[in-house]
C-alpha positions as CSV (number, residue, x, y, z in Angstrom):
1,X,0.0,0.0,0.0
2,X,2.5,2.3,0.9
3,X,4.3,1.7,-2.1
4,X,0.7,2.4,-4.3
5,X,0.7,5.6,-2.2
6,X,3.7,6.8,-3.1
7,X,3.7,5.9,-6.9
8,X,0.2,7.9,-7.0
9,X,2.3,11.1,-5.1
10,X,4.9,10.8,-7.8
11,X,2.8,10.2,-10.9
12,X,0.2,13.3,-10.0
13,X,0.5,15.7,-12.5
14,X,2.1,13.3,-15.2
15,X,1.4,11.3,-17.3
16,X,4.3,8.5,-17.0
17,X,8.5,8.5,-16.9
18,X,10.9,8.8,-20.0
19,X,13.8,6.7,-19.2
20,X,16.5,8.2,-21.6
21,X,20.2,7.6,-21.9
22,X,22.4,10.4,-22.6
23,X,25.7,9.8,-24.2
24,X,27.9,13.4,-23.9
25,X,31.3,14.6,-25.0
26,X,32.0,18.0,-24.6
27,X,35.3,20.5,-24.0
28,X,33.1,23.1,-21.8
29,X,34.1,24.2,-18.5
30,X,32.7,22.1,-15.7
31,X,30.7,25.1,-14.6
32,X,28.6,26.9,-17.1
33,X,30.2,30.3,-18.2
34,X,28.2,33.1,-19.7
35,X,27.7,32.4,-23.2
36,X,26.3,34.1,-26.2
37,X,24.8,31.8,-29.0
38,X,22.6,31.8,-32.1
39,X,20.3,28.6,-32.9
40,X,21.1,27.4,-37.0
41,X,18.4,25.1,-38.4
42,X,19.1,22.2,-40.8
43,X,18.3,22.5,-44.1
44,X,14.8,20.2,-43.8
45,X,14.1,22.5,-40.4
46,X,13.4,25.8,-41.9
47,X,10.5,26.9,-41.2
48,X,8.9,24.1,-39.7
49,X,6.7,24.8,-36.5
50,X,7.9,21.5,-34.7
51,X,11.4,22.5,-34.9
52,X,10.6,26.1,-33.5
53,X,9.0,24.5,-30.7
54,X,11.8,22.3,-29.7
55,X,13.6,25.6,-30.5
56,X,11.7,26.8,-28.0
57,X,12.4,24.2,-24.9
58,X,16.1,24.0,-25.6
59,X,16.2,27.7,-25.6
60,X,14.2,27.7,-21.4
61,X,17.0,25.1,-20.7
62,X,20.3,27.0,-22.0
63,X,18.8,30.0,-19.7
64,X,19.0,27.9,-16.7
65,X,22.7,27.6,-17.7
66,X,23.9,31.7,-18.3
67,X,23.2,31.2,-22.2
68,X,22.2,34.3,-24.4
69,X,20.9,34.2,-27.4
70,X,22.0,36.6,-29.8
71,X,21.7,37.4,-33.8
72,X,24.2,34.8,-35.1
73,X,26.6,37.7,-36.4
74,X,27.6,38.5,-33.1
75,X,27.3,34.2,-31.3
76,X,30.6,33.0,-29.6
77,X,28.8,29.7,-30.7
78,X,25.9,28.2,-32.6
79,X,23.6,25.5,-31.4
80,X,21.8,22.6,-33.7
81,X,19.7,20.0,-33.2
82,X,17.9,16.9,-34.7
83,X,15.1,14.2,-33.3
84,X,13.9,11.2,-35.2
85,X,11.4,8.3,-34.3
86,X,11.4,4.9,-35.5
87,X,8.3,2.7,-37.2
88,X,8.1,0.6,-33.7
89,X,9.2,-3.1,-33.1
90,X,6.9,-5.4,-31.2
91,X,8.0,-6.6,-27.8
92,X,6.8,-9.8,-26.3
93,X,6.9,-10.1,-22.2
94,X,4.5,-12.1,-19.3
95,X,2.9,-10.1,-16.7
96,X,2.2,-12.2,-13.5
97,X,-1.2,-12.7,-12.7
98,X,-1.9,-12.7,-8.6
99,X,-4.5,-14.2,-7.0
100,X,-5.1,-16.7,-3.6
101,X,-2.8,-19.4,-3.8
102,X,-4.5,-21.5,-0.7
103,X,-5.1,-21.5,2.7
104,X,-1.8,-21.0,5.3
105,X,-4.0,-21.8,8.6
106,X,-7.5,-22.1,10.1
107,X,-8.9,-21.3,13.3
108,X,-12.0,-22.9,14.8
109,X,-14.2,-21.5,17.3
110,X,-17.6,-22.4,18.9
111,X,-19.4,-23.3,22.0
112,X,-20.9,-26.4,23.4
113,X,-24.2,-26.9,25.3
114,X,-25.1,-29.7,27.2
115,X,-28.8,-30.6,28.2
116,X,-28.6,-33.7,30.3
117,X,-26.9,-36.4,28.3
118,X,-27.3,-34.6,25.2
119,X,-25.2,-31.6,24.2
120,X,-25.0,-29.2,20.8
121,X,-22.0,-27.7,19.3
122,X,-21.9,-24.3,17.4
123,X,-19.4,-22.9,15.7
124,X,-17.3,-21.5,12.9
125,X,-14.0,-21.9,11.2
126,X,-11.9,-18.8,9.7
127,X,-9.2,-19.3,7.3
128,X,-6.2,-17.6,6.3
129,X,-5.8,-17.4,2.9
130,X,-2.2,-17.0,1.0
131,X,-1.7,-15.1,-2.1
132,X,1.0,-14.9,-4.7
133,X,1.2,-15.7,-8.6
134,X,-1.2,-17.9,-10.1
135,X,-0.2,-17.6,-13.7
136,X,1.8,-15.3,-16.2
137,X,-0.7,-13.3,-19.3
138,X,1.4,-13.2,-22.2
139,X,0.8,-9.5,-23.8
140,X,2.6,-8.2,-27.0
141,X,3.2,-4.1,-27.0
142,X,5.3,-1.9,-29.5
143,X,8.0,-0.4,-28.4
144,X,9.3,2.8,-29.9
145,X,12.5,4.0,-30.9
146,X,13.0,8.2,-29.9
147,X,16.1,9.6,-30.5
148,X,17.2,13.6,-29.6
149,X,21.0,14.7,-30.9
150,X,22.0,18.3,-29.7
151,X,25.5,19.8,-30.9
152,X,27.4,23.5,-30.1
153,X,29.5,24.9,-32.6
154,X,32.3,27.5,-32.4
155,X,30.9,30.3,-34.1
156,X,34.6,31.6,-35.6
157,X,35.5,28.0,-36.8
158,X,32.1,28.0,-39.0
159,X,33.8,31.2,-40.4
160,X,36.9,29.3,-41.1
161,X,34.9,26.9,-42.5
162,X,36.5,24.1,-40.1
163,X,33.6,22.8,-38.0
164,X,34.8,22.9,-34.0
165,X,32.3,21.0,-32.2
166,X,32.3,22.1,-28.4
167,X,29.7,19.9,-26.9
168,X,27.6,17.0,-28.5
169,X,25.1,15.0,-26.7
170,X,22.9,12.2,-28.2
171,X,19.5,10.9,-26.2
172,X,17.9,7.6,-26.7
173,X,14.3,6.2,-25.5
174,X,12.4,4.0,-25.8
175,X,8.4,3.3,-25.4
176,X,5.1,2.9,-26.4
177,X,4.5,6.3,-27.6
178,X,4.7,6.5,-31.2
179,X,4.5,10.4,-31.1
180,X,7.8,11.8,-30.6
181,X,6.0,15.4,-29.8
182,X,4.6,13.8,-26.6
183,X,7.8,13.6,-25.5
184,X,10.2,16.2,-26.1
185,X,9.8,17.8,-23.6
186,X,11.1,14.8,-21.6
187,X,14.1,14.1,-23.5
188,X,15.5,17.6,-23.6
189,X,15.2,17.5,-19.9
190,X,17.0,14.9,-19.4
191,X,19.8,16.5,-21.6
192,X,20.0,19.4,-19.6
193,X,19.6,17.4,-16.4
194,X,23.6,17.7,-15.9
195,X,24.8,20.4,-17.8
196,X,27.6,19.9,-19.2
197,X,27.9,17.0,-18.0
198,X,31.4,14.4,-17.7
199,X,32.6,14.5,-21.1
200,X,33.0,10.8,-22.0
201,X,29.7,9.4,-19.9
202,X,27.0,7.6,-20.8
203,X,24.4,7.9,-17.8
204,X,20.0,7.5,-18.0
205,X,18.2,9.9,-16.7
206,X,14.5,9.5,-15.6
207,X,11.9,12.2,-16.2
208,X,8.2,13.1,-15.4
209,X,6.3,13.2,-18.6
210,X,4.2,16.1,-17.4
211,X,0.6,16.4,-18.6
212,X,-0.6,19.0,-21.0
């Protein structure tokens, strides 16, 4: 019960939990230092409203960090992302079924009565029941492939035109939600969960899909 209790405390106001691992490799300070950047699409993101609103998540997380955003002109470095989902693969697993498994004990009580030579007994018998598994359900659900990369740039190597990557980071989940929109929000949370991060790492991170 008390573990019930506390999924139901942890789960109000969401709708589930993204597991995500997070591979990272970066040359940033440890500690965030103030930084100016620009955001450059892809060539298949301009002008699409889903980007812009990923746009728009990464840009409330790099705040949290002492990022700026400024008009790419004037950008110590530039910042560009891309997310993908796959078609799904089915996944096959048993989910226990529980149920009373017997009887551990009994207890009988009751009274006698006695008229002369002759007597009546009364009474009753409780029993303790035992629970546990009683049989697996075999249950077939398609799992989904999400995938989140996020890369800075040195702005003045792009002018060089000798790409400096300062930090890349590349997110994988996976579940049964075939809309990758659903949970964005998730995955670039869990990117900016440690920011930057140990350069190197691969780590999971687990986070509250919040309702909408």
């Amino acid at each position: 019960m008390l573990v019930i209790l506390s999924a139901a405390i942890l789960l109000n106001g969401c709708a589930g939990l993204i597991k995500s691992d997070i591979a990272v490799f970066h040359v940033l300070p440890d500690t965030p230092q103030p930084t100016s950047y620009a955001f450059i699409p892809l060539k298949d993101q301009e002008g699409s409203l889903e980007y812009e609103t990923y746009k728009g998540l990464i840009r409330t997380e790099l705040t949290k960090y002492q990022y700026t955003e400024v008009p790419i002109e004037r950008a110590e470095v530039v910042v560009a992302f891309g997310y993908g989902i796959d078609t799904g693969k089915d996944k096959i697993s048993s989910i226990p079924q529980y149920g009373q498994t017997g009887v551990s004990s009994s207890t009988t009580y009751g009274t006698i009565s006695t008229y002369g030579n002759y007597g009546t007994y009364s009474g009753a018998t409780i029993y303790t029941p035992t629970f546990g598994v009683t049989g697996y359900q075999t249950v077939s659900q398609t799992q989904y492939t999400r995938q989140v990369w996020l890369h800075i740039v040195d702005n003045e190597s792009l002018r060089r035109g000798k790409v400096k990557k300062v930090y890349e980071a590349n997110v994988v989940s996976r579940g049964s939600s075939s809309q990758i929109a659903k949970v964005m929000p998730a995955l670039i949370k869990a990117i900016f969960k440690k920011f930057p991060g140990k350069s190197g790492s691969t780590r999971r991170e687990i986070v509250p899909l919040e309702l909408r």
